[in-house]
Each structure stands twice: as structure tokens, then as C-alpha cells.
Legacy VTK file of the C-alpha trace (Angstrom):
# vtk DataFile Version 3.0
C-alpha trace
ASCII
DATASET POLYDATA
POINTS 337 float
89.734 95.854 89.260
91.398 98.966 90.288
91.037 99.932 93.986
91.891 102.932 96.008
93.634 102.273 99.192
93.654 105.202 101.435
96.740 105.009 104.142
98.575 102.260 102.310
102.280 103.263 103.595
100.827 102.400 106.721
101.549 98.908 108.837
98.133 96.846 107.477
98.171 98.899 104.581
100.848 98.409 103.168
100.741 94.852 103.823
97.139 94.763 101.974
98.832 95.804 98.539
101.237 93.891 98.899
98.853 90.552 99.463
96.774 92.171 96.770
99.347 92.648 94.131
100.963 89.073 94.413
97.542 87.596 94.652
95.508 89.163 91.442
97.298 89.841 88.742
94.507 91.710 87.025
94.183 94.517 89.941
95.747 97.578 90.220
96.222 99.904 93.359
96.379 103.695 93.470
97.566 104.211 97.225
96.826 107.509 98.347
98.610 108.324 101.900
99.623 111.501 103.262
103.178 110.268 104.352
102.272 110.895 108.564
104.783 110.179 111.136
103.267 106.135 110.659
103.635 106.209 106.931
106.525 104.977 105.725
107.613 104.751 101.628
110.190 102.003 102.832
107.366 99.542 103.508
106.563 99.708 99.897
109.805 100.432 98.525
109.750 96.945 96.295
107.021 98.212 94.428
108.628 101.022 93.317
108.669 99.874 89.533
105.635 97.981 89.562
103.502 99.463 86.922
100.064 97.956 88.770
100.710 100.060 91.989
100.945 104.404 92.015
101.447 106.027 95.325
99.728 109.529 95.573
100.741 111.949 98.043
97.549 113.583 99.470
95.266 113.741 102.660
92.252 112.324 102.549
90.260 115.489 103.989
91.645 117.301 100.480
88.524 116.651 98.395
89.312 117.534 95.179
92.482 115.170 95.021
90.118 112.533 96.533
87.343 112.944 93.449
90.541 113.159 90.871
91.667 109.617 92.022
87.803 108.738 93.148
86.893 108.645 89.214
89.531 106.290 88.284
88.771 103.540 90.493
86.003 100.434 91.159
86.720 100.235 94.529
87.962 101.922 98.017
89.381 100.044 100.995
90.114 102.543 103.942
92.961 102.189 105.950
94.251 105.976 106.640
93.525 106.712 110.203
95.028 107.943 113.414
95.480 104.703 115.580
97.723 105.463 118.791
95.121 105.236 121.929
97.869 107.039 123.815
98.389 109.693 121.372
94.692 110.535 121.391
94.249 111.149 124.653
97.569 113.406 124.247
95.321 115.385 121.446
92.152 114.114 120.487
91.381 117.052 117.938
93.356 115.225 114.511
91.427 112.272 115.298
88.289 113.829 114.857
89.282 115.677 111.666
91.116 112.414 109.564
89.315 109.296 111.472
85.975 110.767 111.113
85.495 113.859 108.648
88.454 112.052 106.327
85.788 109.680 106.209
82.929 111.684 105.464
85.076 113.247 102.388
85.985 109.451 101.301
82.229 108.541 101.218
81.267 112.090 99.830
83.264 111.365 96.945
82.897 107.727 96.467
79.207 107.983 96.467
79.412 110.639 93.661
81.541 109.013 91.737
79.544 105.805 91.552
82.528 103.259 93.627
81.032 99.576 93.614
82.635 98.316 97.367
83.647 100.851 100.005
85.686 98.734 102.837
85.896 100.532 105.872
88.548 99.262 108.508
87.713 99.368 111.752
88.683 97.900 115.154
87.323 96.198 118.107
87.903 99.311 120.650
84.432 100.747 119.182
83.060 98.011 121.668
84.313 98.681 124.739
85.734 96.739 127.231
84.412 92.953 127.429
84.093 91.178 130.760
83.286 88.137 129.456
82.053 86.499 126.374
82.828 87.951 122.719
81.439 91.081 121.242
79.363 90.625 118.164
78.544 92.822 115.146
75.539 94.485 116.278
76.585 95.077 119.789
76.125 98.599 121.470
79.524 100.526 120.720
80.619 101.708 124.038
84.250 103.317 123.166
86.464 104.384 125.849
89.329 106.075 124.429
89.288 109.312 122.326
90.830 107.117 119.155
88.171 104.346 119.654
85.149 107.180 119.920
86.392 108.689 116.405
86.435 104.948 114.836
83.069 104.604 116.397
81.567 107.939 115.068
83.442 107.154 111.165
81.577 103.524 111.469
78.179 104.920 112.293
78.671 107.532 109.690
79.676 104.411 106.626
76.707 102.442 108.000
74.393 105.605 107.389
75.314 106.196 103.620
74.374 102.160 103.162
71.070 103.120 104.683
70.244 106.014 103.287
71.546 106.048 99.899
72.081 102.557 99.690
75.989 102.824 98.708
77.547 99.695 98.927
79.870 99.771 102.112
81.027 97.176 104.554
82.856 97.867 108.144
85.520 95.552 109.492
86.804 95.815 113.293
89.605 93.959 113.827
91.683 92.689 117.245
94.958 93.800 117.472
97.503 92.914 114.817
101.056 92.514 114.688
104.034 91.472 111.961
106.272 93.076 109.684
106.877 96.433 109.286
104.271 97.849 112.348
105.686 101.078 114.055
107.954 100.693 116.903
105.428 102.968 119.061
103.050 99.782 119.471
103.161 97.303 121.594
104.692 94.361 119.734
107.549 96.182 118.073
108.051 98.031 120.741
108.733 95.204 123.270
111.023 93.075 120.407
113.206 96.345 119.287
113.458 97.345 122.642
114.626 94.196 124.208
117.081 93.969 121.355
118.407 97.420 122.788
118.436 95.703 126.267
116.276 98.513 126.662
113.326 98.153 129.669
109.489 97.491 128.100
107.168 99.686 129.750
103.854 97.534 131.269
100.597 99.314 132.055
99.309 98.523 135.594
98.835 94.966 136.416
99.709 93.268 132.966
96.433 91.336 132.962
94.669 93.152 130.356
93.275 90.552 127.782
93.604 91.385 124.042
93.088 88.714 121.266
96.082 88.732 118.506
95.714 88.459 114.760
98.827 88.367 112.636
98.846 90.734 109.823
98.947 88.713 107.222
95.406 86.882 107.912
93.840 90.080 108.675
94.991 91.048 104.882
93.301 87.990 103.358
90.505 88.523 105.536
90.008 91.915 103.619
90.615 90.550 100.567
87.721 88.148 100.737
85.191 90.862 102.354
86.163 92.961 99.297
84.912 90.836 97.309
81.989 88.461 98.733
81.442 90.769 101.658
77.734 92.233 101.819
77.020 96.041 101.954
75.751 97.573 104.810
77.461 94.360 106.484
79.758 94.602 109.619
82.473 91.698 110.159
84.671 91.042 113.179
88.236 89.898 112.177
89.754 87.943 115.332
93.101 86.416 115.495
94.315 82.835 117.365
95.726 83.627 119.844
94.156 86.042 123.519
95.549 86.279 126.456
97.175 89.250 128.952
100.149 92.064 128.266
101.943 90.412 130.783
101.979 86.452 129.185
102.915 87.757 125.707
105.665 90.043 127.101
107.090 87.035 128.692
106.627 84.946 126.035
108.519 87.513 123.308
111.225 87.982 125.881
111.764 84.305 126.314
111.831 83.773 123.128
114.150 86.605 122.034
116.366 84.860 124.792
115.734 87.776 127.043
115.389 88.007 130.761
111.997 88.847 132.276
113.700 91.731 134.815
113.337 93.862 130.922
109.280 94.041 131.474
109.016 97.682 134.182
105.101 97.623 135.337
104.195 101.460 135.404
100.741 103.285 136.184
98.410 102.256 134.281
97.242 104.725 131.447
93.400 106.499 132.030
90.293 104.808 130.266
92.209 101.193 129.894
90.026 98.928 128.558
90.474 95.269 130.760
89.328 92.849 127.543
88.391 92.563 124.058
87.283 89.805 122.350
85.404 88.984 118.978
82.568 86.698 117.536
83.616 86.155 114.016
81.366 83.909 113.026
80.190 86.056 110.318
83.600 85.817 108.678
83.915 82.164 108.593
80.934 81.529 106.770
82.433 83.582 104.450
84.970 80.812 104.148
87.627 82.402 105.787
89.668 81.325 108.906
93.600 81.981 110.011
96.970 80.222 108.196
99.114 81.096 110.633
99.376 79.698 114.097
100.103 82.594 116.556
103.521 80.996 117.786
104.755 80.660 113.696
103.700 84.239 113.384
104.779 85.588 116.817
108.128 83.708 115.957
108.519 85.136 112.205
107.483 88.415 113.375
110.402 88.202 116.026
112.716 87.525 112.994
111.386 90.378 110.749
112.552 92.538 113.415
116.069 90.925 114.080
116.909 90.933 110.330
115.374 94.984 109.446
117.236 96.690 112.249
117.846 99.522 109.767
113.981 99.728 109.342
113.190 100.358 112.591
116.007 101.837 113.985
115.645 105.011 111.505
112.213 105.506 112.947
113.081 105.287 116.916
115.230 107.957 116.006
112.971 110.151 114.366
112.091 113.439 115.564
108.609 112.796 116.138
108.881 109.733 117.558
111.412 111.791 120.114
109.291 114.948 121.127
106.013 112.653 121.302
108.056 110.487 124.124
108.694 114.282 125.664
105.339 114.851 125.839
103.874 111.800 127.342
101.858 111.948 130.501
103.779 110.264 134.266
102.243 106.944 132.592
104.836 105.540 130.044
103.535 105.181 126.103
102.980 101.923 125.351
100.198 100.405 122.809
96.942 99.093 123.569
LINES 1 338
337 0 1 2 3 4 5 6 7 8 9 10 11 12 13 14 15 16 17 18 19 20 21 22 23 24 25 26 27 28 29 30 31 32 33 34 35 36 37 38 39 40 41 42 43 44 45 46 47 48 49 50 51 52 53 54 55 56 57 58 59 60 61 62 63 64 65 66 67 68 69 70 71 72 73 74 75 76 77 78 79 80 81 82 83 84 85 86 87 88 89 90 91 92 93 94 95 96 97 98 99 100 101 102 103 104 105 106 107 108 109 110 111 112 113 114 115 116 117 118 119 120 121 122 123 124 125 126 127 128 129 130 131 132 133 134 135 136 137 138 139 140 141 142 143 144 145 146 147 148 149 150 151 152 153 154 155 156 157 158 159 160 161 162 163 164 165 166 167 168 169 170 171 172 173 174 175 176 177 178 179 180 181 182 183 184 185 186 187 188 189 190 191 192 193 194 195 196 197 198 199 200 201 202 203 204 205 206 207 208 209 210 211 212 213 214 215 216 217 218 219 220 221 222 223 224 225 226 227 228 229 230 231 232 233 234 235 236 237 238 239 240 241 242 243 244 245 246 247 248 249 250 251 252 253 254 255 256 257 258 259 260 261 262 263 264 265 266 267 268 269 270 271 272 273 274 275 276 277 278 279 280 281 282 283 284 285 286 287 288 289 290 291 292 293 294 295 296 297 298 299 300 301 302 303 304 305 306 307 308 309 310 311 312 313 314 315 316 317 318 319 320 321 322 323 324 325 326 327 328 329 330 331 332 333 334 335 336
């Protein structure tokens, strides 16, 4: 099979083709990513010679570089998205044109070119906060962030081209992941490259926001298997091992990293801040799948990615954009999620 992954130089994109290539030797990937500040060639540089994988460099709202590569392949899984809460409420207006109308050229294209499986990737912001209890596929969406309304508005418009022209799509919404090779703007890297700088780590508010944590690599094979046994017009939550508050996993990182606590620097907390998530994902498992990693093996590895690819990292906390977007931030300090 030969799919198109849109957004592949990305964190969980990249890591897709790379679970994808060593796991089916009889699929190819075209990749087709814009190269945006979050994109990154290094992530893939290994695959450089492998003659299953192409990189294409191309935005996804560009539609006749979509229908060139659209005609080539069986299947699309959908990555390429702006994902930075804090950056959308900084600028809403490119997350309406590549999280939603990238999407509507995507399924334009797909639809005329006959694709067998459209995966859309999704998150669990769409739902909303959750006070208690775990949010379930056909919930209400109730985003609260500019970045979580455009994922909500690209998911209602997949689910309407599996009702009304029956194309074969499937959404995913996923908690929040972290591993190898995730942008140092998010929360994760940032706190482990930061403490490594003996830098502070900023904290929104309180610390006690709740988020559930699913290591990359499971959220990968999750895909995998929805790409193939998934059902269209079918939504599936992804969930990780491991929820609790900002505040415990800061400590946690930091005490691991051998770190003192005085690091973590509470600021105000950042507008529309959602209090919990937390996902059903029952659906999944009877699917067969469920998590390989425990979250301490993962948090732990994911602590030594970081130690050992200082030049990865490093490179990109210098960059220019990462620079001016600190500039612009509002009196509450960036920080992920």
C-alpha cells in the first residue's frame, strides 16, 4: 500500500513513517509537508536513502500538488496542522486556513481521486474541558481555544464527506503525546531542555490542570491499526497511561532529571484554559489495541532522547521563529497545553 502522509516532518508524523516503514515492508510513504517552523527534515534524516519513503515539499491548501500526489496513492493519513493552543490565540487566522480549509482541499482531492482510507488526526481539545468522567466519541464538541475550534470545524467537515458521499474516512482525537523529537515549544520538551539549561519552566496558574499522557510511540501503532481495521465514518479516542496535573509531572521530570523543584515559576494562567481532559477508548481496544509502554519507561526514555540529541533541539531554541514568537507572547508565559 502506498499512503500519503500530510505533515510527516512533524513530531507524530514523523514518528508514524517511521513505525510504518520498519513495520510493513510492502508500504511506501510519499510525505508531503510544507517544512513550517514545527517541521523538521532532521527527524527524518535516516530515511534519506530509503527508496520506500519521498518527501514532497508542498502545502496542503495548494490543490493541484495535492491531486498530483492524490493519484498515486491508496491511502491518506493527516497529520499537517497548526497545534500550539498559545499560538492560536496569538493569531487564530492560519489555523483556520491549514487546520480546516487544508482539510477541505485534502478531502476535495481524495474523494476525486478515488483514496480507499482517509485518517484524520485529531485531538481531545474538540471536547472541551471535562469535570469528571471521560469524554466519549459522540460527545458534544465544546472547544475552547481557537486551535481546538479549527480541529473541531476540520472533524465535522471529514465526518460530512462519510455521510454524504460515503468516502471512507475515520477521525482520531488523541490526549496529549510526548517522546522523541517533539518541539521544544511544548510542554514536555520544554520542561526537560530547559531544566538541562538550568533554565526556569514556566507553570500556568495553579498547576492542577489534569491532562492524560500517551507516549508517541503507542499513539503511532494506534494509527496504524485504525488504518487498517478502523471503520469509516468511525471516530476513535486514543488515550495514554498515565493523567494527572502540570504540576505532578513537572515534579516528577525534574526529579528525575536530578533537578530541584525551585526550576518550576507558577505564572498567570493563560485565557480559555481548559481544567481536564480525559478519554473513553473503549472503541480502540476492541480493536485489539492497548499501550506497550508504561508511562514511567516512556517518560524515562523520553528524558534520555533529550539528554543524548542536544544538537537537535538546541538548533531549534535558537531559531528565529522560535525567538520573535517568545517576543510576542502575551504577560502570560508560553507554555503547552
Amino acid at each position: 500500500m502506498k499512503i500519503l502522509v500530510t505533515g510527516g516532518l512533524g513530531f507524530i508524523g514523523s514518528n508514524f513513517i517511521r513505525h510504518i516503514l520498519s513495520s510493513h515492508s510492502d508500504h511506501q510513504v510519499v510525505n508531503l509537508d510544507k517544512k513550517t517552523y514545527a517541521g523538521n527534515p532532521e527527524n527524518l534524516k535516516d530515511l534519506k536513502k530509503n527508496s520506500r519513503y519521498a518527501w514532497v515539499r508542498a502545502d496542503i491548501l495548494d490543490r493541484k500538488k495535492v491531486d498530483r500526489l492524490m493519484g498515486q496513492v491508496q491511502a491518506v493519513v493527516h497529520f499537517a496542522a497548526q497545534t500550539h493552543v498559545d499560538r492560536s490565540i496569538l493569531d487564530s487566522g492560519e489555523f483556520v486556513r491549514t487546520n480546516v480549509l487544508g482539510t477541505q482541499v485534502l478531502l476535495e482531492s481524495a474523494r476525486a481521486y478515488g483514496v480507499k482510507r482517509f485518517v484524520h488526526v485529531s485531538t481531545d481539545e474538540v471536547y472541551g474541558s471535562k469535570p469528571e468522567g471521560e469524554s466519549k466519541e459522540e460527545d458534544m464538541l465544546l472547544p475552547n481555544s481557537p486551535y481546538a475550534a479549527s480541529k473541531a470545524a476540520s472533524d465535522h467537515l471529514v465526518r460530512s464527506y462519510f455521510v454524504t458521499y460515503g468516502f471512507p474516512a475515520v477521525v482520531t482525537r488523541s490526549s496529549n503525546n510526548f517522546g522523541p523529537y517533539q518541539y521544544p515549544e511544548k510542554a514536555v520538551p520544554l520542561l526537560m531542555t530547559n531544566a538541562m539549561q538550568d533554565k526556569p519552566y514556566p507553570l500556568y496558574g495553579d498547576g492542577l490542570q489534569v491532562r492524560d499522557w500517551l507516549y508517541v510511540l503507542d499513539h503511532v501503532r494506534a494509527l496504524d491499526l485504525i488504518l487498517e481495521k478502523g471503520r469509516p465514518g468511525e471516530i476513535y479516542n486514543i488515550g495514554g497511561t498515565h493523567s494527572c496535573a502540570n504540576l505532578e509531572l513537572a515534579r516528577q521530570v525534574l526529579r528525575l532529571m536530578g533537578k530541584p523543584e525551585t526550576l518550576i515559576q507558577k505564572v498567570p494562567d493563560r485565557p480559555g484554559h481548559d481544567r481536564r481532559y480525559a478519554l473513553n477508548c473503549d472503541k480502540l481496544r476492541a480493536l485489539g489495541w492497548k499501550p506497550e509502554f508504561s508511562f514511567d519507561k516512556a517518560l524515562r526514555d523520553t528524558i534520555t532522547w533529550y539528554q543524548q540529541n542536544k544538537s537537535w533541539w538546541s538548533k531549534l531554541k535558537k531559531d528565529k521563529d522560535y525567538q520573535t514568537y517568545y517576543e510576542k507572547q502575551y504577560k502570560w508565559t508560553v507554555v503547552s497545553r
